[in-house]
C-alpha positions as CSV (number, residue, x, y, z in Angstrom):
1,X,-3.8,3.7,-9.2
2,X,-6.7,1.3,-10.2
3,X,-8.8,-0.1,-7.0
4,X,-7.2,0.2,-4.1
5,X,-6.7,-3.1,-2.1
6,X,-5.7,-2.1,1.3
7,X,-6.4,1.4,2.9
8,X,-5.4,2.3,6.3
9,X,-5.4,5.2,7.9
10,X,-2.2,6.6,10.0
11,X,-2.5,10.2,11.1
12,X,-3.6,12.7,8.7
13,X,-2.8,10.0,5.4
14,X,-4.8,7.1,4.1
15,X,-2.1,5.0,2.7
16,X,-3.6,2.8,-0.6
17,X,-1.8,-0.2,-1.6
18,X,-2.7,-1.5,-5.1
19,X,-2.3,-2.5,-8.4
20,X,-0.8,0.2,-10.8
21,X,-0.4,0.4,-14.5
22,X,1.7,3.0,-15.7
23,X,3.1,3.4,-19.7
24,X,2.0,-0.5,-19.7
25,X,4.0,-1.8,-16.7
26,X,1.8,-3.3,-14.6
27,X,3.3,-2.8,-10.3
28,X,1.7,-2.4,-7.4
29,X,1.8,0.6,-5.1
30,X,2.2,2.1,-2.3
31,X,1.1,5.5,-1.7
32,X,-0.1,8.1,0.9
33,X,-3.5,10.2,0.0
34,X,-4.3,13.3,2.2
35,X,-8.2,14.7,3.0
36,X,-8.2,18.3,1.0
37,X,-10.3,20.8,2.7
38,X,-13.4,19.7,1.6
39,X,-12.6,16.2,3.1
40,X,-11.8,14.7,-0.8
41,X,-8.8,12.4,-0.7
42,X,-5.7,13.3,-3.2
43,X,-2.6,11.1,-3.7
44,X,0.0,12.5,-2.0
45,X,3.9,12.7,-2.1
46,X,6.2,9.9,-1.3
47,X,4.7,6.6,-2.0
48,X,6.7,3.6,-4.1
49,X,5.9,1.1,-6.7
50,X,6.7,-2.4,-6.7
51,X,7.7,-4.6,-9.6
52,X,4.8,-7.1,-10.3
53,X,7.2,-9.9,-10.4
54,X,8.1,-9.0,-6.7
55,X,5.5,-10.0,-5.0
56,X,6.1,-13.6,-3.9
57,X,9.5,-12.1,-2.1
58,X,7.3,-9.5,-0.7
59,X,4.6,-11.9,0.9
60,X,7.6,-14.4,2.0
61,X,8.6,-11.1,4.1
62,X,5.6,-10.7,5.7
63,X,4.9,-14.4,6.2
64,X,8.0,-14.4,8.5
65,X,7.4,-11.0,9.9
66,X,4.2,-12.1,10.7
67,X,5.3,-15.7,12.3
68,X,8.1,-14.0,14.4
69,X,5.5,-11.7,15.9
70,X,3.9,-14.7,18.1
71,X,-0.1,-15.3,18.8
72,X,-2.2,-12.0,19.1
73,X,-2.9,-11.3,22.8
74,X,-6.1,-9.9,24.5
């Protein structure tokens, strides 16, 4: 995965989501790393990519995802 873009943390994973290029198709990805016993991070096991030309749906889905969840409270 080339620079992440989004890390965050859940449990014992750091999940990265970024750009990807893999035997030249460009995607972005979703995948969990894990702290080895010296505390370095290693990509894990069941992570995704995501076509590229995807992403507009993708933001569409968390546009309404985040619209339906109403104003933060607190």
């Amino acid at each position: 995965m080339i620079s992440p873009v989004l890390e965050c943390e859940s449990r014992r994973h750091v999940w990265r989501i970024g750009p990807s290029d893999y035997q030249g198709r460009k995607r972005l990805g979703f995948w969990p790393w894990y702290r080895d016993t010296d505390g370095k991070l290693k990509p894990g096991r069941g992570g995704f990519f995501m076509p590229l030309e995807r992403i507009p749906e993708l933001i569409d889905v968390l546009h309404q995802i985040d619209t339906q969840r109403g104003p933060p409270t607190g």
